[in-house]
N, C-alpha and C positions, 0 to 999 in steps of 0.2 A: 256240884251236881247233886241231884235229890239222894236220899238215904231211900235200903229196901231195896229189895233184889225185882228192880223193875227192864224190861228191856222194852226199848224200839225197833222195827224191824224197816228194809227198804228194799224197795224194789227199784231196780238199776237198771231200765230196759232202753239200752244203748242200740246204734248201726250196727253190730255186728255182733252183738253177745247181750245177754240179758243175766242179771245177778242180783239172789237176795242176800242181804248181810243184814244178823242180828248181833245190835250194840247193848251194852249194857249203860249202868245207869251213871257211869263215867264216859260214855261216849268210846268203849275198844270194842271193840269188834270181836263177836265171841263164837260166831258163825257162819260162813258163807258157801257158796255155792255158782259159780258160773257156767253155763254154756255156749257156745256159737251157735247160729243160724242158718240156714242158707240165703244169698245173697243172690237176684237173678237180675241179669240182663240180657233182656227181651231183645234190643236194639243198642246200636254204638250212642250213647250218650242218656240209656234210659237203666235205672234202677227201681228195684221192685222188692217191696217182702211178704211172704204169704202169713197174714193178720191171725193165722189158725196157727200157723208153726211159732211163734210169738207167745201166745197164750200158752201153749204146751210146756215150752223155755221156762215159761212164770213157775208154771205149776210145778215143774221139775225142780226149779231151783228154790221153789219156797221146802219142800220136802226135805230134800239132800239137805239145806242147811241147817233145817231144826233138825235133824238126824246126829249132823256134826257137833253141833252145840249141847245137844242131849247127850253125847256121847263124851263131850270133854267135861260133862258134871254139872252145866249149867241147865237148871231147872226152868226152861221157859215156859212150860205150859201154865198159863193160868197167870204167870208174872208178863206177859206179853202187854203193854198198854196199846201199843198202836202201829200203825204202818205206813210208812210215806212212798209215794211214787216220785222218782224222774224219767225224763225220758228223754228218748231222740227227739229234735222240734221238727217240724213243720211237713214231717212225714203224713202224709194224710189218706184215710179209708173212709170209703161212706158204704156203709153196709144196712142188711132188712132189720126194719125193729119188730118181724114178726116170725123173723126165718132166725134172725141173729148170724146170718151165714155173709162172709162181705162178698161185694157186689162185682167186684176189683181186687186184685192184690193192690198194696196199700203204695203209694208213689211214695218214694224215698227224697228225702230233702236235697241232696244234690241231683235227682234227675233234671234233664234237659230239654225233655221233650216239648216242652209250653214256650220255647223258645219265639214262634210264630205265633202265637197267643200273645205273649209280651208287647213284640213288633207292633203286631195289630193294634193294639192299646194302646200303645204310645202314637201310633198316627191318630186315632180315632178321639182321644182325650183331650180335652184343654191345656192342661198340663202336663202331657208327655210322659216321663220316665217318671216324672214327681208330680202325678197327680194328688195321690196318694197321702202324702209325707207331712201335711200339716194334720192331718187326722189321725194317720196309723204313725206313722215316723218312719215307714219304711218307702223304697224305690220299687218301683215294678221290674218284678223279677222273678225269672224261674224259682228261685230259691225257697219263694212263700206258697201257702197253703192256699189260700185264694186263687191261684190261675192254675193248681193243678184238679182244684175240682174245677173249675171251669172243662179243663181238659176229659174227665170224665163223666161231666154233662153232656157234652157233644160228642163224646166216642162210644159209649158204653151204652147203649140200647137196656140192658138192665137196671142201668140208676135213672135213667131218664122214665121209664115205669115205675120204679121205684117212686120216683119222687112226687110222680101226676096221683099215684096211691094216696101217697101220703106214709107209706112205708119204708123212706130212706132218713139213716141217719149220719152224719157228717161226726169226723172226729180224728183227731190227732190219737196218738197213740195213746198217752195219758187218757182220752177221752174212752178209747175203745177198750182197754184194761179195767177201767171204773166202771163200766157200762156190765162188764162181763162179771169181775169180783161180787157187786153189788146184785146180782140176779139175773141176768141179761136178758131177756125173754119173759122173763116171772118179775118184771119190776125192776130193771137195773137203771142205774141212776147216770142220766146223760147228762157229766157235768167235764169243764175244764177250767182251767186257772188262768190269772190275768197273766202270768209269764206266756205260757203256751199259746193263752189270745193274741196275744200282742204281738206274736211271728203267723199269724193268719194274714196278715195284711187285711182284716176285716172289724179289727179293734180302735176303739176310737181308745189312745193313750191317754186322756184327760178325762172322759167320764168312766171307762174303764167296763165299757157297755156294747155291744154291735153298731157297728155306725151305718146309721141308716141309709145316708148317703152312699157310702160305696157300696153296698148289698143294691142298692138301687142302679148304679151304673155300672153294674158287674152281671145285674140280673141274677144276682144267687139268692134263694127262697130263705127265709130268715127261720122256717119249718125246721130246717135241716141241722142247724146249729144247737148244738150243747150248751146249758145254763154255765156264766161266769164265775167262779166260788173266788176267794183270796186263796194263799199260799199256805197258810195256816190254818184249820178250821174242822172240824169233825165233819166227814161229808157223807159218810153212810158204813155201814159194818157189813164184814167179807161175808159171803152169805154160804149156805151149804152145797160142799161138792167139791171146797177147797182143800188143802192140807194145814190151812189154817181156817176156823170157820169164829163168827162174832165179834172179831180184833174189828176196831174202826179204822178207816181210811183217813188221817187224821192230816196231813200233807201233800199238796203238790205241786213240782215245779218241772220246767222245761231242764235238761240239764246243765246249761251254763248258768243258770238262775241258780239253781242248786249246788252249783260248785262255789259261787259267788258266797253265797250263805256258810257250807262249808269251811271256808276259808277266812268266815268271820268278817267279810269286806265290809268297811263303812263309807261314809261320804270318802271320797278321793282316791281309795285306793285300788287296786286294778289287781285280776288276776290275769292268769292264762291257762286253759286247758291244753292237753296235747293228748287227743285219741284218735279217732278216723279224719275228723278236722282238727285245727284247733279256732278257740276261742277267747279273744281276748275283752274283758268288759273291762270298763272303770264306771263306779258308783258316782251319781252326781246330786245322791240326796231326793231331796223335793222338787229338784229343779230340772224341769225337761231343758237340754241342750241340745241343739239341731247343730247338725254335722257339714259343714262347709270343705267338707275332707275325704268323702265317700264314705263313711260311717251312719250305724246304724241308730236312730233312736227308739230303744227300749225300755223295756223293766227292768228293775234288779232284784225285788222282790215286793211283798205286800206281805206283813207276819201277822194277819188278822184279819178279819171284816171291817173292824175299824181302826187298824192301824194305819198311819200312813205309808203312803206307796213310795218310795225308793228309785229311783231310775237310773237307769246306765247308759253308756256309750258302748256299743259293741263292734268290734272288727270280728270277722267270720271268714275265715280261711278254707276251703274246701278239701282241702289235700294236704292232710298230715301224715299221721300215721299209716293212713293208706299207702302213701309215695314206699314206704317199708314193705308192708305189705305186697304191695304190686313188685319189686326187687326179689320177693320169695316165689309168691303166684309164677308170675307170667314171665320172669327174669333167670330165676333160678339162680340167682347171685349168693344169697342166704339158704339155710332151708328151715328157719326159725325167724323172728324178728327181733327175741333178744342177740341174735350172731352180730347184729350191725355194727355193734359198739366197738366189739375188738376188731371187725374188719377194716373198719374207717379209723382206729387207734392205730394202725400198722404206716400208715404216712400221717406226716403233721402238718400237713394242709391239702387242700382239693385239686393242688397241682395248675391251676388256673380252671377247672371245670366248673362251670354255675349249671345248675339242674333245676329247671321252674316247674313246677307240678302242675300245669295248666291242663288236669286232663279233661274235665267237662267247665272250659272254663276257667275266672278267676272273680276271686268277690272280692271283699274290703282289699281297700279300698277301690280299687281299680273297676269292680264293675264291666267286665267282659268278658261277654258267652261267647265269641271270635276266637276267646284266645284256646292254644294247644300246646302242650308241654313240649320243651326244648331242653336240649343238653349241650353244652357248647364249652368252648375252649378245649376240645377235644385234642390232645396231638399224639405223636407215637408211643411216649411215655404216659399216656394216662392208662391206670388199670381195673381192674374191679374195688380197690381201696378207696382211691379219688371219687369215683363213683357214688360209694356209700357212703361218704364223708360228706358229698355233693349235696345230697338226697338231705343229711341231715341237717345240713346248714341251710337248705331251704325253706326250710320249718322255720328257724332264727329269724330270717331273711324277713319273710313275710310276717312273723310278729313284730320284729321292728319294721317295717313302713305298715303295719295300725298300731303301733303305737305312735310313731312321728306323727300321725294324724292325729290321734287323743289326746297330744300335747299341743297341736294347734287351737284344737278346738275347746277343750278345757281352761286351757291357759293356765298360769301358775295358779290361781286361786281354788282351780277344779281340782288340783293335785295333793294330796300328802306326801309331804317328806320327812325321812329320818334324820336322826342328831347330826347326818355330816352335810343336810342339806341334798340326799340323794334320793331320787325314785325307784323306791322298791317295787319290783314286777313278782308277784305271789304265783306259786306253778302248780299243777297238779295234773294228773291224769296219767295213763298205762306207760306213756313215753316220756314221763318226766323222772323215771325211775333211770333213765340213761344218763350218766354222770357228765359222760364228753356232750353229749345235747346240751344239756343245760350248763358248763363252760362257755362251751359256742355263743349258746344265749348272750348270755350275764357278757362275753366279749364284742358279742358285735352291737350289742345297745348300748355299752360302757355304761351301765349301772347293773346291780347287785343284783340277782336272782334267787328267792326262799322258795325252798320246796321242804313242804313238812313232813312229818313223821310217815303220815298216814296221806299217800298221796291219794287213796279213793275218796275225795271231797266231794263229787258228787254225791254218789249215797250218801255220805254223811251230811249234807246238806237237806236232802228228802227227810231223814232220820230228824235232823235237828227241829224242822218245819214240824213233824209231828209231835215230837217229845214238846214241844212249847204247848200245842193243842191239847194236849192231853195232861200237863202240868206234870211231867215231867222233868223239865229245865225253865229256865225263864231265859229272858230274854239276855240280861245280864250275867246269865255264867254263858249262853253263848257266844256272846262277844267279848268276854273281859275271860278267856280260858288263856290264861297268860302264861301259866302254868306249860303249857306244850311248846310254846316259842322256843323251849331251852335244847329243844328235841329238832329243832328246823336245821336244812343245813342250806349253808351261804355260800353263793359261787359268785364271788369277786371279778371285776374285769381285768387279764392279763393284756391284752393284746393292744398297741401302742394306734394312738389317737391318728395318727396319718394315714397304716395300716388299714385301719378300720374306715375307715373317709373312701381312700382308694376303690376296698374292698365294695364296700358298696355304691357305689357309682358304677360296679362294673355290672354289680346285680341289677342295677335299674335298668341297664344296655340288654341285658337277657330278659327282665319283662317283658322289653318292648319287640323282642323280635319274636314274641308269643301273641301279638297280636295278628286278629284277621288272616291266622290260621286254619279255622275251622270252615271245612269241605262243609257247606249249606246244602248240597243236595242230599247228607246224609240222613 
């Protein structure tokens, strides 16, 4: 890593918490700062976040951490080079570019509401669920940014003036944090990344441009869209009003994009996030792969303007860490979410309970807004243990069938493997810090699971996109940091091959009784 007391800073504006961490010029983390948000729901199956409490979160936590970092000795002022954005995908605001005020609280990535929007376009289209999919790589789905401004076109009387102005602007969060850091109203810069494009469902994946085509049979005004930048690349400097002011905006990625980078992935190897969802990619290079599997075709990243672009395979899980969450919220089983571990540690199996987190739905692979969470095998003997045990092996559950899928579809040549001939799965995120999780893991996929030091690899994947921009690190100390491998720990498979066969065939029985649950009149 470079010499000279340089730092990166990154902003981590996650579902449920937004966090800046300042790294130094080895890549540790010498500063940070987190907060929560509030999370509302308007309706049963619709989520929302107020796009003003969000930016507040930013500002607080870029403060608090240069306060921290100043306070443990480290002199950042003036050694600061740059700043990287991740964020939550496909969360979408269209707000005034004259008021700067949004028009809408911002639809949250797993809301459900565009469900009849969906419908509607799958009878109305040529192509049905996969109109779409040769041009963006994605299905039609509530999931993407495309049908829920659809949805806000036709419900919002103030975007719909907005837009006949010429006064509305369209943006993911990435987009509406650059928009604001950058001057908002005095000249802020409406720009997003080809990771963050590419979950609009309005990115063409091969010129890496707006496809004109779908803006054309979607009827969204191509006015309202943010210019395209790469993942890496100086994109404009924080402007006055911040707690950091002239640092350039020198990185951005969607956050599975940036954990992917984090974790140093190259062609074939696959990680997996575990926070409110989780997310599973594998890199496939140069090479776009279409999914025969319910999988998604994506980005994995782009480290330049003129670097080549990178692509992955992604499975996208709706309910991870949430299913915890929800067990504390509304369950009152926990009153923390680190409790689970020792709760679900007090028996050593789930007693026969399978727990599907189908609460708005199910994604990868599966593809069904019908379905609704189920809890089964329930008998006199099962307790709050089995329960939580239940909740966590669900998480497992659903990373193994997208992975079984990324190994159909990749096939052996997509994949990298280590000296014994085995598929490592790379972990990170707030719930991979749970030891028995990731056990479970590494046992119900019967191969190896690495979770490194430093499991916030998102940030540090935003962090990394910037230090390259900025000449900071190059390309090759970040993926050849060989040097931390020694610091990862390895969760071997325990659990016997029959077992495990069993075990999941019983979970695919509990899928399927989560289908064409969901009450349509809701």
């Amino acid at each position: 890593m470079s010499k000279g007391p340089s730092f990166i800073a990154a902003i981590d504006q996650g579902t449920t918490s937004t966090r800046f961490i300042i790294y130094d010029h080895n890549a540790r983390p010498v500063g940070s700062h987190q907060v929560e948000f509030t999370q509302y729901y308007p309706e049963a199956g619709w989520v929302e976040h107020d796009a003003m409490e969000i930016l507040e979160s930013v500002r607080l936590c870029m403060a608090k951490a240069v306060d921290k970092a100043t306070a443990d000795g480290h002199n950042v002022d003036g050694a600061l080079k740059g700043i990287g954005i991740t964020n939550q995908r496909e969360t979408s605001l269209i707000w005034s570019k004259s008021t700067g005020s949004p028009l809408h609280n911002a639809i949250v990535w797993m809301d459900v509401r565009t469900s009849d929007i969906c419908r509607k376009l799958e009878k109305e289209l040529s192509g049905g669920k996969t109109h779409f999919l040769e041009a963006c790589g994605l299905p039609l789905s509530t999931y993407f940014s495309a049908v829920k401004i659809l949805w806000l076109m036709e419900h919002v009387d103030a975007i719909k003036d907005a837009i006949k102005k010429g006064d509305a602007l369209f943006g993911t969060i990435d987009t509406w944090l650059i928009w604001n850091l950058t001057g908002g109203v005095k000249g802020g810069l409406h720009v997003t990344d080809v990771s963050n494009a590419s979950r609009t469902m309005l990115m063409n994946i091969k010129t890496l441009e707006w496809d004109q085509a779908t803006l054309k049979a979607l009827n969204i005004p191509a006015a309202i869209l943010p210019k395209i930048v790469s993942n890496s690349e100086i994109i404009g400097d924080i402007c006055k009003g911040w707690p950091i002011t002239g640092i350039p905006i020198a990185g951005c990625l969607g956050d599975q994009h940036a954990a992917m980078l984090g974790q140093a992935c190259r062609k074939g190897e696959a990680k997996s996030t575990y926070g409110t969802g989780a997310f599973i990619l594998l890199n496939t290079g140069e090479e776009i792969i279409k999914s025969n599997h319910g999988l998604l075709t994506t980005l994995a990243y782009k480290l330049g303007p003129k670097a080549p672009t990178n692509y992955a395979l992604e499975g996208s899980i709706a309910i991870a860490g949430a299913a915890v969450q929800w067990l504390r919220d509304s369950l009152g089983i926990i009153s923390s979410a680190s409790e689970i571990e020792e709760l679900a540690k007090r028996v050593d199996s789930t007693g026969g309970v399978y727990f599907v987190p189908a609460f708005n739905g199910l994604f990868a692979p599966w593809w069904r807004d019908d379905a609704r969470g189920v809890c089964i095998g329930i008998t006199r003997f099962t307790n709050k243990s089995h329960i939580a045990r239940a909740v966590l092996e669900s998480m497992c559950f659903q990373v193994k069938d997208v992975l079984d899928s990324m190994h159909k579809d990749a096939g052996e040549k997509g994949e990298v493997k280590n000296a014994k001939g085995e598929f490592v799965l790379r972990v990170d995120g707030g719930a991979s810090a749970n030891n028995l999780l990731m056990q479970s893991q590494a046992d119900l996929l019967g191969s190896p699971v690495v979770r490194p030091l430093d499991i916030e690899t998102t940030a540090l994947g935003a962090a990394y996109a910037a230090g390259l921009a900025v000449g900071v690190w190059t390309e090759a100390q970040i993926f050849n940091s060989a040097e931390t491998v020694k610091k990862d720990t390895v969760f071997r498979p325990l659990l016997d091959e029959k077992v495990r066969k069993k075990r999941v065939d019983s979970w695919c029985k509990a899928v399927e009784r989560t289908f064409d649950l969901a009450d349509l009149a809701i």
